[in-house]
C-alpha positions as CSV (number, residue, x, y, z in Angstrom):
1,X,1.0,36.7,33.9
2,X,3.6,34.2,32.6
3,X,2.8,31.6,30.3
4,X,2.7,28.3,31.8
5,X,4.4,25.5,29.9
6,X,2.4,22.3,29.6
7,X,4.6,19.5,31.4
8,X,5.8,16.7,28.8
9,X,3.6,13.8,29.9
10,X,2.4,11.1,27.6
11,X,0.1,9.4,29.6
12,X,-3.1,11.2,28.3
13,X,-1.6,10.5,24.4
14,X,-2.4,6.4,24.9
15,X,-5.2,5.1,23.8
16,X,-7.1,1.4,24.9
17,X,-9.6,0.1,22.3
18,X,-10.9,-3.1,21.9
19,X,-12.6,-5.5,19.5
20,X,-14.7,-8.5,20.4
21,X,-13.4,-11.4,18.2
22,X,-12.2,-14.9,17.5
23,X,-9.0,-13.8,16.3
24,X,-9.5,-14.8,12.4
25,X,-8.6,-11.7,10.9
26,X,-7.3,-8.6,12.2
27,X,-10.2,-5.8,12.9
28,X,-11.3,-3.3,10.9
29,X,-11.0,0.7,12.4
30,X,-14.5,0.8,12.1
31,X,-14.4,-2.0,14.3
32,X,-13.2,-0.5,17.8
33,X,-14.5,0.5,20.7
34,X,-13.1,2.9,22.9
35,X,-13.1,2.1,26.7
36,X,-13.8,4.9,28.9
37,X,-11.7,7.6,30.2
38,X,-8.5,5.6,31.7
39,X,-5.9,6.5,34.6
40,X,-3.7,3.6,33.8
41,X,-3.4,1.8,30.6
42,X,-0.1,-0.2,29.7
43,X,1.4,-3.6,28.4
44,X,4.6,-5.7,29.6
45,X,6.1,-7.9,27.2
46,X,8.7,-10.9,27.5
47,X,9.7,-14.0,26.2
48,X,9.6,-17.7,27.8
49,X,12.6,-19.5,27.4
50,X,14.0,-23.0,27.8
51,X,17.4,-24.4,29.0
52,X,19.2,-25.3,25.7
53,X,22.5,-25.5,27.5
54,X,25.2,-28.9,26.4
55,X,27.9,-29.9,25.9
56,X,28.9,-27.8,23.3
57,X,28.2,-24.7,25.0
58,X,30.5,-22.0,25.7
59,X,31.7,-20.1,29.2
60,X,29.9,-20.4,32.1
61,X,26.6,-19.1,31.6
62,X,23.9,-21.3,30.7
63,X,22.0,-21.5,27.3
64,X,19.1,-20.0,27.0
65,X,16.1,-20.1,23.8
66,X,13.2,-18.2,23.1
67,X,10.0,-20.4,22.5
68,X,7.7,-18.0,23.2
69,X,6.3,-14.7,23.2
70,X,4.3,-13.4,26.0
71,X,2.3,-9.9,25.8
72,X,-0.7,-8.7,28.6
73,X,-2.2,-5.6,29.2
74,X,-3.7,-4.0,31.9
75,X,-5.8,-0.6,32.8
76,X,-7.7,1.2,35.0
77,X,-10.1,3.8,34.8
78,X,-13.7,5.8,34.9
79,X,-17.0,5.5,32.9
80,X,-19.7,8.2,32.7
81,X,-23.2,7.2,31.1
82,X,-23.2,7.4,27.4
83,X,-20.9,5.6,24.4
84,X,-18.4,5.0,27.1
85,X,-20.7,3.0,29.1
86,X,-22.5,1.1,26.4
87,X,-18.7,-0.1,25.5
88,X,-17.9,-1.2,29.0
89,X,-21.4,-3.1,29.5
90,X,-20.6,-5.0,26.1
91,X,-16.9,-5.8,27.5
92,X,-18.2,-6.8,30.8
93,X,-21.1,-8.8,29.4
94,X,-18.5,-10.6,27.1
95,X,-16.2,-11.2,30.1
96,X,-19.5,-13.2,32.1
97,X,-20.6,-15.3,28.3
98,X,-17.9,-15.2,26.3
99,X,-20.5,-17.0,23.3
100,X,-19.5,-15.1,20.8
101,X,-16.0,-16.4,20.9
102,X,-16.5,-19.8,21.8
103,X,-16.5,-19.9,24.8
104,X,-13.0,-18.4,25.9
105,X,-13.0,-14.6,26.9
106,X,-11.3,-13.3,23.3
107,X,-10.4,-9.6,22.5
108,X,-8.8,-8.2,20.5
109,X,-6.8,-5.1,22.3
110,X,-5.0,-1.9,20.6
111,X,-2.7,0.1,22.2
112,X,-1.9,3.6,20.8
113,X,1.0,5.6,21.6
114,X,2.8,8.6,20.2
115,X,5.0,6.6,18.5
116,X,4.0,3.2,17.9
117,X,0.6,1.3,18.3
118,X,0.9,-2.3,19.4
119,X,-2.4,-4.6,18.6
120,X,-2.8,-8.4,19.6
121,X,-5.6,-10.6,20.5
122,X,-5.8,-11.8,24.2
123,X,-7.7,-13.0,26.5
124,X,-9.5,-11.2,28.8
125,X,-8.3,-12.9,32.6
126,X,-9.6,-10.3,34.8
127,X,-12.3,-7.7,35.0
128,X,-13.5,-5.6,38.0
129,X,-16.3,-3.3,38.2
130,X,-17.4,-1.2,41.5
131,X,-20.2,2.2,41.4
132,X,-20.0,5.5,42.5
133,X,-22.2,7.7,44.4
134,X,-21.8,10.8,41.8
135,X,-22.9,8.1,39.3
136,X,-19.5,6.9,37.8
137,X,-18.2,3.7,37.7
138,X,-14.3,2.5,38.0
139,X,-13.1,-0.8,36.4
140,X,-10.3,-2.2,36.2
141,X,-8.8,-5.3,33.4
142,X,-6.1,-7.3,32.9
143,X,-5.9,-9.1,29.5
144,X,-2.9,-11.6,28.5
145,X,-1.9,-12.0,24.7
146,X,-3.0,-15.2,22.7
147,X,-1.9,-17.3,19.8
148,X,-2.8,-16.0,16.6
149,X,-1.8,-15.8,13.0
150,X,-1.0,-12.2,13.5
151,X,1.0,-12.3,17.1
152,X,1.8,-8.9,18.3
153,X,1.1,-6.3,15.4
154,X,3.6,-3.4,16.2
155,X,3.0,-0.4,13.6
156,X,4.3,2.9,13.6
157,X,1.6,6.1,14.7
158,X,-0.1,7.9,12.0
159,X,0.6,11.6,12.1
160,X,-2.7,13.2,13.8
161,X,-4.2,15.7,10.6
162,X,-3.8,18.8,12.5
163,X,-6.8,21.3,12.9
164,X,-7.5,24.3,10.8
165,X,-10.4,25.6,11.5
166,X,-13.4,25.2,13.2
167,X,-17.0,26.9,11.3
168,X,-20.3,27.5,13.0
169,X,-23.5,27.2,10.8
170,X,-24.6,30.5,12.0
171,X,-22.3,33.7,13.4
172,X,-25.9,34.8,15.0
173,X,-29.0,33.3,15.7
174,X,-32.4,34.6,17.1
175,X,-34.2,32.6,19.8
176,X,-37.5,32.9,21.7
177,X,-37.6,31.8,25.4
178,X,-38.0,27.7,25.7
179,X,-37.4,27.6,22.2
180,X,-34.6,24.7,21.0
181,X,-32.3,25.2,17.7
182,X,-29.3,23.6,16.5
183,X,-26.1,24.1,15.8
184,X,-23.6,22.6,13.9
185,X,-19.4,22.8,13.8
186,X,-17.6,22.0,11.2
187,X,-13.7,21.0,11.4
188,X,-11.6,21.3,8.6
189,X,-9.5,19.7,7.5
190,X,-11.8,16.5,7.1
191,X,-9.2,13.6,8.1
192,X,-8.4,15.9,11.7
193,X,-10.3,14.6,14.9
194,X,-14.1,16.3,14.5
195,X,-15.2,16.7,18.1
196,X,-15.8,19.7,19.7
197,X,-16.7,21.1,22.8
198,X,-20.0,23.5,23.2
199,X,-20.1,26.0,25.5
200,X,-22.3,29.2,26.8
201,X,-20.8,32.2,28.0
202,X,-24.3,33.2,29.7
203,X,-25.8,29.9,31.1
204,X,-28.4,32.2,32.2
205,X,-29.9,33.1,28.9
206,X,-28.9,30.2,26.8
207,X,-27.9,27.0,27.0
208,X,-26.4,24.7,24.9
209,X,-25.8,20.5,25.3
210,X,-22.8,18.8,23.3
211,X,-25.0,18.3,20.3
212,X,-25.3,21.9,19.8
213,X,-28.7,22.3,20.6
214,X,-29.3,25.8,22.1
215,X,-32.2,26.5,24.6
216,X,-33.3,29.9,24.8
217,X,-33.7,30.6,29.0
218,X,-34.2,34.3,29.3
219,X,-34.2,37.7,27.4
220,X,-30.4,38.7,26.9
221,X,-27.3,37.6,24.7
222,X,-25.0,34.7,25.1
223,X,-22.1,33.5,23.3
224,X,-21.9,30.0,21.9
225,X,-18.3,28.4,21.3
226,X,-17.3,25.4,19.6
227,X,-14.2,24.3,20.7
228,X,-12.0,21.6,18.5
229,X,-11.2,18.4,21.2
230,X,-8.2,17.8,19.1
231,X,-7.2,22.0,19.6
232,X,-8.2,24.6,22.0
233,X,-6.9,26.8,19.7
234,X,-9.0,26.8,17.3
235,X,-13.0,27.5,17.8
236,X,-15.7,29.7,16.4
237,X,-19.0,31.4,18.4
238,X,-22.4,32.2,17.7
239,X,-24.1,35.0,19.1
240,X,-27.5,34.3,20.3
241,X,-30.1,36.8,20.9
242,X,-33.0,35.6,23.1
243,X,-36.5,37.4,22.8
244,X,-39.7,37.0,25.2
């Protein structure tokens, strides 16, 4: 079977974070908070201009002059219970009583592409939320740049630390039936992206959440793989042997 070549898309590579502040100084990493898992996420910038033509000017066009700077943002996406949700709830909650900025619907808003990552603190004009059956929810926002000391912050993209390795605690592990033991993955280097991905090759003798905790189910063997989010190359498994 031929190898399929992954098509060059981008879209998945930009990131949406925000920050809820007055604007004083510019946040912290610690500081953001990632907003779900987005379909659309982008920004459109310009600049306002004024008529400056007289009679000193030149040809037939008219004179133009920048005074201004304008920047907004705007994305779409999905949120599933968990971190994601708590960050949307804060946002949307913020949007409603924005008391923690005054009274005007601040945020700061980061923007991370491949190649450059564009920061600047808006405010926050619209916000839509509507449920799903299967227990989702879809929002969309629309946020429009702000005066600041700062203005647009426009910085080049760190190089992502690429993956190494990815270590298990254990290479086997005994487990009784209903019995719960952890799990933990290690990925080296330390400055890559530490998530992984758990999975069980036999659902039907053990399981295992994204925590790595494994639940022994019946008598058999399974195979437990951690799986770097950053590289689906690189993972390491754990045997598990499941006794009565």
């Amino acid at each position: 079977m031929a190898n399929c070549i992954p098509a060059n898309y981008v879209g998945k590579d930009v990131v949406l974070e925000y920050f809820i502040d007055c604007g004083n100084d510019t946040p912290q990493e610690g500081d953001w908070n990632l907003l779900g898992s987005m379909r659309t996420k982008g920004f459109d910038g310009g600049w306002d201009t004024d008529d400056a033509t007289d009679d000193a000017t030149k040809g037939y066009l008219s004179e133009s002059v920048a005074t201004g700077q304008t920047f907004s943002v705007s994305g779409d996406g999905t949120c599933k219970r968990g971190p994601e949700s708590a960050a949307l709830s804060e946002l949307t909650k913020h949007f409603f009583n924005p008391i923690a900025t005054g009274g005007q619907p601040l945020v700061w808003m980061r923007l991370t592409y491949p190649d450059l990552t564009f920061t600047v603190l808006t405010l926050l004009t619209s916000l839509g939320r509507t449920g799903e059956s299967r227990g989702g929810v879809t929002f969309s926002l629309e946020a429009s740049g702000t005066a600041s000391t700062q203005g647009v912050i426009v910085e080049d993209t760190p190089a992502e630390v690429p993956v190494t390795s990815v270590t298990m605690s254990a290479s086997t592990l005994a487990i009784s039936t209903s019995e719960i033991l952890a799990l933990t993955a290690t990925v080296a280097p330390g400055g890559a992206p530490q998530g992984a991905v758990w999975k069980s090759s036999a659902p039907s003798k053990a399981t295992v959440d994204q925590n790595g905790h494994v639940v022994g189910v019946a008598t058999g063997t399974a195979n437990i793989t951690a799986t770097s989010t950053s590289d689906p190359l690189m993972s390491d498994t754990c045997v598990v042997t499941v006794s009565a």
